[in-house]
C-alpha positions in Angstrom: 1.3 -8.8 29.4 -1.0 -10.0 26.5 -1.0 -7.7 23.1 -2.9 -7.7 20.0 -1.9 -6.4 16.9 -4.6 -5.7 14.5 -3.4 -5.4 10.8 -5.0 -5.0 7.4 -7.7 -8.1 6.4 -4.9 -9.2 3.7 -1.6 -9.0 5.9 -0.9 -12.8 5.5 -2.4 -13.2 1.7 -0.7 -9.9 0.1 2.0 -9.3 2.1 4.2 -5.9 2.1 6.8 -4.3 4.8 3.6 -4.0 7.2 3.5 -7.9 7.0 7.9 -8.0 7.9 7.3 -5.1 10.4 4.4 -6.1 12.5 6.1 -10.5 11.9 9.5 -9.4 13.6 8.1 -6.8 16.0 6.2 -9.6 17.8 8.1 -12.4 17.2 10.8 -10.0 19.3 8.6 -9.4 21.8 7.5 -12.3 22.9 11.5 -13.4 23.5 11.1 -10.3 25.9 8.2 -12.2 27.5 5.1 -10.3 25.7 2.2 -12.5 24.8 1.3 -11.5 21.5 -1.3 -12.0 18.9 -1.6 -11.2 15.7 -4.9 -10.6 14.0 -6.8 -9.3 10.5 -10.4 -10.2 12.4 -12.4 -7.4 13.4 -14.5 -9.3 15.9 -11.6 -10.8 17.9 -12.4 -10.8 21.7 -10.2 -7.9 22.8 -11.4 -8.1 26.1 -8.6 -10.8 26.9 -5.8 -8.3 26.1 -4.2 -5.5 28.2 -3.3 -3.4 25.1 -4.2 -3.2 21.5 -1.5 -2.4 18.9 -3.1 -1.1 15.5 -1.4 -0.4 12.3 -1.4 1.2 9.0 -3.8 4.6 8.7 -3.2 5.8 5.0 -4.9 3.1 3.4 -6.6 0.9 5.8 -10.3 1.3 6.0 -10.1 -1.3 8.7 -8.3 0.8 11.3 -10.6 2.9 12.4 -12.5 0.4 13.4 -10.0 -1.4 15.0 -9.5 1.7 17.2 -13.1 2.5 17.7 -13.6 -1.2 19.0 -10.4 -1.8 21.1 -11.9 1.9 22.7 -15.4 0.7 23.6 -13.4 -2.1 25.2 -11.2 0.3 27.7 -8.2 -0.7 26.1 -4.7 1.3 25.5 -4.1 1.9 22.0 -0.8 2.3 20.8 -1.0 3.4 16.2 1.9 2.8 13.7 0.4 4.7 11.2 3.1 3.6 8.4 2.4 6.9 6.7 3.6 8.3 3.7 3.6 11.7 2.8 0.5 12.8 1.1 2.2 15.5 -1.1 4.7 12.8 -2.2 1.3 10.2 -3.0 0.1 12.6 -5.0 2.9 14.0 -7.2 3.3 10.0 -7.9 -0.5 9.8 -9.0 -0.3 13.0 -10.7 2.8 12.3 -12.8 3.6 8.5 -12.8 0.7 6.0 -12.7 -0.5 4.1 -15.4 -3.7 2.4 -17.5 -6.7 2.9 -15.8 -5.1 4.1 -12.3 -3.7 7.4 -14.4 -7.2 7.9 -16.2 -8.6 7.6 -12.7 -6.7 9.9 -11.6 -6.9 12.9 -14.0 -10.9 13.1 -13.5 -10.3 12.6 -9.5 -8.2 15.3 -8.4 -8.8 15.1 -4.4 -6.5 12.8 -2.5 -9.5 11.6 0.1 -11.2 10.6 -3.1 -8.6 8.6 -5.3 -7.7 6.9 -1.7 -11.5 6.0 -1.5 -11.3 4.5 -5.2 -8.0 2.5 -4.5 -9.8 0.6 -1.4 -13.3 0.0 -3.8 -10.9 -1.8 -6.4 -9.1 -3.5 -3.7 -12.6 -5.1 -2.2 -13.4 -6.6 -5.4 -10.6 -9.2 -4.5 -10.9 -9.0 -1.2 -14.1 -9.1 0.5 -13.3 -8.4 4.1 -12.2 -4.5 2.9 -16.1 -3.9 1.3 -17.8 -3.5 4.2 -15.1 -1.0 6.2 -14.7 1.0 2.9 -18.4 1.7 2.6 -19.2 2.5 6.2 -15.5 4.9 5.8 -16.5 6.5 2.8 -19.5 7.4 4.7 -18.5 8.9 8.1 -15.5 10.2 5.5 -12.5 9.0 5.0 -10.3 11.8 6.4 -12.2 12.3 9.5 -12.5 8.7 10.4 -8.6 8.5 10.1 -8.5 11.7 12.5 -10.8 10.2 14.7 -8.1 7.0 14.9 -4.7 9.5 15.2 -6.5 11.2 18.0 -8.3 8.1 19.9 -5.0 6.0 20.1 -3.1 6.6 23.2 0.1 6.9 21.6 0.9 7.1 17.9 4.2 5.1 16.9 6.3 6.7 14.3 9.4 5.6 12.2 10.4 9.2 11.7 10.6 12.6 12.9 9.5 13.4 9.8 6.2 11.0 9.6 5.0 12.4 12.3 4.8 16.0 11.0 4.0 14.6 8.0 0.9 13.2 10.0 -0.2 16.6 11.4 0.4 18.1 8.0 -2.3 15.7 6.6 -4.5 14.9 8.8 -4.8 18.3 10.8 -5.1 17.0 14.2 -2.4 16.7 17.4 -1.6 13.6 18.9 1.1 12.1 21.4 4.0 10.3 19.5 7.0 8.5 19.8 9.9 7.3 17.7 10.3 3.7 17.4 12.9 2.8 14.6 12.2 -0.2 12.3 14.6 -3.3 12.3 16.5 -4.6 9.2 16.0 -8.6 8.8 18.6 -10.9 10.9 20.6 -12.6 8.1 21.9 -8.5 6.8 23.5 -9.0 10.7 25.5 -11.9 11.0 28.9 -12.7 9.4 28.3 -13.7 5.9 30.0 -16.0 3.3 28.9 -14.4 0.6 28.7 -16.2 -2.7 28.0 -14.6 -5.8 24.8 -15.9 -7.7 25.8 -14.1 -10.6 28.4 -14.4 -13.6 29.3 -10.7 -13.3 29.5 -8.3 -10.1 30.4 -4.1 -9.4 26.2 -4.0 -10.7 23.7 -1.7 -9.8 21.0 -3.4 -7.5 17.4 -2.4 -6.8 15.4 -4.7 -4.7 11.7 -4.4 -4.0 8.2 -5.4 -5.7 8.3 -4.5 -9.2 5.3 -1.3 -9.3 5.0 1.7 -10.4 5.4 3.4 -7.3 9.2 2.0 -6.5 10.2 3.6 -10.0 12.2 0.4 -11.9 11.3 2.0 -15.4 12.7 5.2 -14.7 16.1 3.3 -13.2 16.3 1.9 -16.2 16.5 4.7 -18.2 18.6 6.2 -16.1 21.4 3.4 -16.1 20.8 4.1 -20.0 22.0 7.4 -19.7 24.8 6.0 -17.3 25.6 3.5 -20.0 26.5 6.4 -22.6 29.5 7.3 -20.1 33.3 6.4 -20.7 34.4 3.3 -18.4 29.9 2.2 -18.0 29.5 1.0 -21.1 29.2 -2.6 -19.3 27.3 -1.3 -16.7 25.0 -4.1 -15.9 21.1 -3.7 -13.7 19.4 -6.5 -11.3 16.1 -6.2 -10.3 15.4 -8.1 -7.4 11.4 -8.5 -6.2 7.9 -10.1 -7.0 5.6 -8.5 -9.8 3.0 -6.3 -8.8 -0.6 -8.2 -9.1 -2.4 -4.5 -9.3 0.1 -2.4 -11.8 -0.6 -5.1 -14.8 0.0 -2.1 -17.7 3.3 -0.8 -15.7 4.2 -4.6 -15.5 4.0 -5.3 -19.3 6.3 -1.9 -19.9 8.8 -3.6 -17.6 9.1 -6.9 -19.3 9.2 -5.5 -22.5 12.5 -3.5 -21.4 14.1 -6.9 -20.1 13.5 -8.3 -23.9 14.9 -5.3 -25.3 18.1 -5.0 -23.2 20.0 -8.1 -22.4 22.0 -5.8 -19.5 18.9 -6.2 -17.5 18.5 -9.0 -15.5 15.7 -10.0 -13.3 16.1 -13.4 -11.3 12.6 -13.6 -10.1 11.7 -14.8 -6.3 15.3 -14.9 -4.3 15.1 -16.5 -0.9 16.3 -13.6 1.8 18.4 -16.0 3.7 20.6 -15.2 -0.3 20.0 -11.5 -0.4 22.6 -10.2 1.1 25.1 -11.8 -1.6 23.6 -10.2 -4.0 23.9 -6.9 -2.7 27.1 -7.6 -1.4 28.8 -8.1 -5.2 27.1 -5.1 -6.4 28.6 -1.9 -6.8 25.3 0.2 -5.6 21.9 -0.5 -4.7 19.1 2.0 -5.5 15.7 2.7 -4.2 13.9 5.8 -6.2 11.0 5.0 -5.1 8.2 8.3 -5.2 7.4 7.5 -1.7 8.4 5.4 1.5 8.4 5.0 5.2 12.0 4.6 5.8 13.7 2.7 2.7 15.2 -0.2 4.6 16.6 -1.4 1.9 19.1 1.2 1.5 20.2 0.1 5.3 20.4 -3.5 4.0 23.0 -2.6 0.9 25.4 -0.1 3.6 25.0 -3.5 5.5 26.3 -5.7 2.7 29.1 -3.6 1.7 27.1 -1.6 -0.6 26.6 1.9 -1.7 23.8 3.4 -2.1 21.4 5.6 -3.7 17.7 6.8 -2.0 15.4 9.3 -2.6 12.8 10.8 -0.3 12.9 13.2 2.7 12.6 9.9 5.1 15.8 8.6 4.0 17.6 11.4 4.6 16.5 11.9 8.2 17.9 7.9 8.5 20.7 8.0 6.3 22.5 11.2 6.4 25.6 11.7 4.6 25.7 7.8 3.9 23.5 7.9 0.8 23.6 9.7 -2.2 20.3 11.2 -3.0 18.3 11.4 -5.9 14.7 13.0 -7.5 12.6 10.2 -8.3 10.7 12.4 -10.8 13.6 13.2 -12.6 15.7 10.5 -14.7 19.0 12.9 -14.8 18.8 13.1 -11.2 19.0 9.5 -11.0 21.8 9.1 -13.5 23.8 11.6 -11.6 23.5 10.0 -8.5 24.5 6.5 -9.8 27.5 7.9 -10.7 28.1 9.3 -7.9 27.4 6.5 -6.1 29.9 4.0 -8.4 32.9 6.5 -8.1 32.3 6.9 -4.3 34.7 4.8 -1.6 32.8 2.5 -0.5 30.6 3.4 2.7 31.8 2.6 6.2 29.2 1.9 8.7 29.2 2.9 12.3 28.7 0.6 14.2 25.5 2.2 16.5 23.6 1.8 13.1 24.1 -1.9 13.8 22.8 -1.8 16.9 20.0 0.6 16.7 18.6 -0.4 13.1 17.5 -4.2 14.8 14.0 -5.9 15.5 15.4 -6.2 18.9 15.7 -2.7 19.4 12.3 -2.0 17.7 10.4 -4.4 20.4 12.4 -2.9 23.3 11.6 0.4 22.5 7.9 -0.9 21.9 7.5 -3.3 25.2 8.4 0.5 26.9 5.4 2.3 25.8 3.3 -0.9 26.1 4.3 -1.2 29.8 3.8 2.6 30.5 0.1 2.6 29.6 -1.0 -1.0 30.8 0.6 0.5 33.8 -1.6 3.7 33.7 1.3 6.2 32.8 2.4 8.3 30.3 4.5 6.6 27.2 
């Protein structure tokens, strides 16, 4: 079997959980005997394939086109949409962004539009989006990203929840699956885990530093934590790149790392050294206004961790495991810190071990692939 996957004209340049999704997906695939290809170039002779694998909707002017193409070719289409919630997009736009994103946003109101905006900007340093924004703005962004829900043969979803999150925002009914995403090999395997640190029992948040995974508010929540008998020590690790695109949300985080010597923000970690640092703190946090899945949070219960998580997603993954949080509310967050630090640690089971892998994500995959090159249904 020959596959292409069709991603985003910047998966390799700016790369994001898409780039770690669609990387491990195929490179697990082909160990199952798939031949697969990766690809950002809309001309690329899909003829040669059986099947055509397309992913990201929300934000991807190029998928539609993707679709529309690997279509006019007689090809099966298989969709991982990667979508967040639209309510939770917007509540973040509405009450969180900042500079000229957050002056953007109070005279643009509609979703469609602001999305529309967001890919304009984004051509300006990257030319290969211009030409699929303008021709989507025109046909309309909403409908073009019905016409690509609808078109593809089977829609790939991380989440019970995404997918009627999908027919909540985009109106339209499609055939779906559940195909759960992998955490990275090295959160596995048996570790020997060295602390990189001078201190441990921290809180840990790991992810690019922007406005939409919340570090500003964590910090002032560990503030508020910091005010409590016993956390007056309490000490915060960011770990993750800085955002190119949230330059005025950027410059408010480094300026709280000068004012409070508690904070501490290695810069790039390697990931084969990750897993230490979670493993010698005492929680790991994602409040972020909106994700897929939150793999991260898997990664800390991996390494020993406990955890905190916000978001409707990570509940459906992470049940009673987590301790939950409001993303929009700094309290919240305090409160389910502490909760989190006084907790016995986490145990596992062992069938997250074995379900949460790339493996498993290309085995579950390489079954709908072979259903519809074979002219079934997935």
């Amino acid at each position: 079997m020959r596959a292409l996957m069709l991603a985003r004209s910047d998966i390799f340049s700016v790369p994001g959980g898409d780039t770690v999704q669609i990387e491990n997906t195929a490179l697990e695939l082909r160990k199952l005997g798939v031949e697969v290809d990766v690809s950002s170039d809309i001309n690329v002779p899909i003829q040669t394939y059986d099947l055509v694998h397309v992913f990201q909707l929300d934000w991807v002017p190029e998928t539609y086109f993707y679709v529309k193409q690997a279509k006019k070719a007689g090809k099966p289409i298989v969709l991982s949409p990667i979508h967040h919630a639209e309510r939770e997009v917007k509540k973040f736009d509405d009450k969180y962004t900042f500079g000229l994103r957050r002056v953007v946003g109070l005279v643009v109101t509609k979703q469609e539009h602001r999305d529309i905006l967001k890919n304009i900007y984004r051509s300006f340093h990257n030319k290969a989006k211009l030409l699929p924004t303008l021709k989507g703005a025109i046909i309309g962004y909403r409908r073009s990203q019905q016409e690509a829900l609808v078109l593809s043969d089977v829609v790939l979803v991380q989440t019970t929840c995404e997918a009627q999150d999908l027919k909540a925002t985009y109106g339209v009914e499609f055939k779906w699956e559940k195909v759960v995403n992998g955490v990275s090999a090295q959160f596995l395997m048996p570790h020997n885990f060295v602390n990189k640190l001078a201190f441990s029992d921290y809180i840990i948040c790991v992810g690019r530093i922007e406005a939409r995974k919340n570090q500003l508010s964590i910090i002032e929540a560990v503030k508020i934590l910091r005010k409590t008998p016993g956390f007056e020590d309490t000490r915060l690790v960011f770990l993750g790149r800085r955002s190119d695109h949230h330059k005025a949300y950027i410059a408010r985080f480094d300026r709280a790392l000068k004012e409070n010597s508690w904070i501490v923000h290695p810069g790039f970690i390697p990931q084969a050294d990750i897993p230490s640092y979670y493993h010698f703190a005492k929680v790991g946090i994602s409040a972020s206004w909106f994700e897929t899945t939150g793999l991260t949070s898997l990664e800390a219960l991996f390494c020993g961790t406990n955890v905190v998580a916000s978001g409707e997603r990570a509940r459906e993954l992470l049940g009673h495991l987590a301790t939950y949080c409001d993303p929009a509310d700094v309290p919240s967050i305090a409160a389910a810190l502490h909760q989190a630090y006084v907790r016995p640690a986490v145990k596992v089971p062992a069938s997250f071990s074995q379900a949460y892998t790339w493996a498993n994500a290309a085995r579950q995959t390489l079954t709908v692939y072979t259903s519809l090159v074979q002219g079934g249904k997935a």
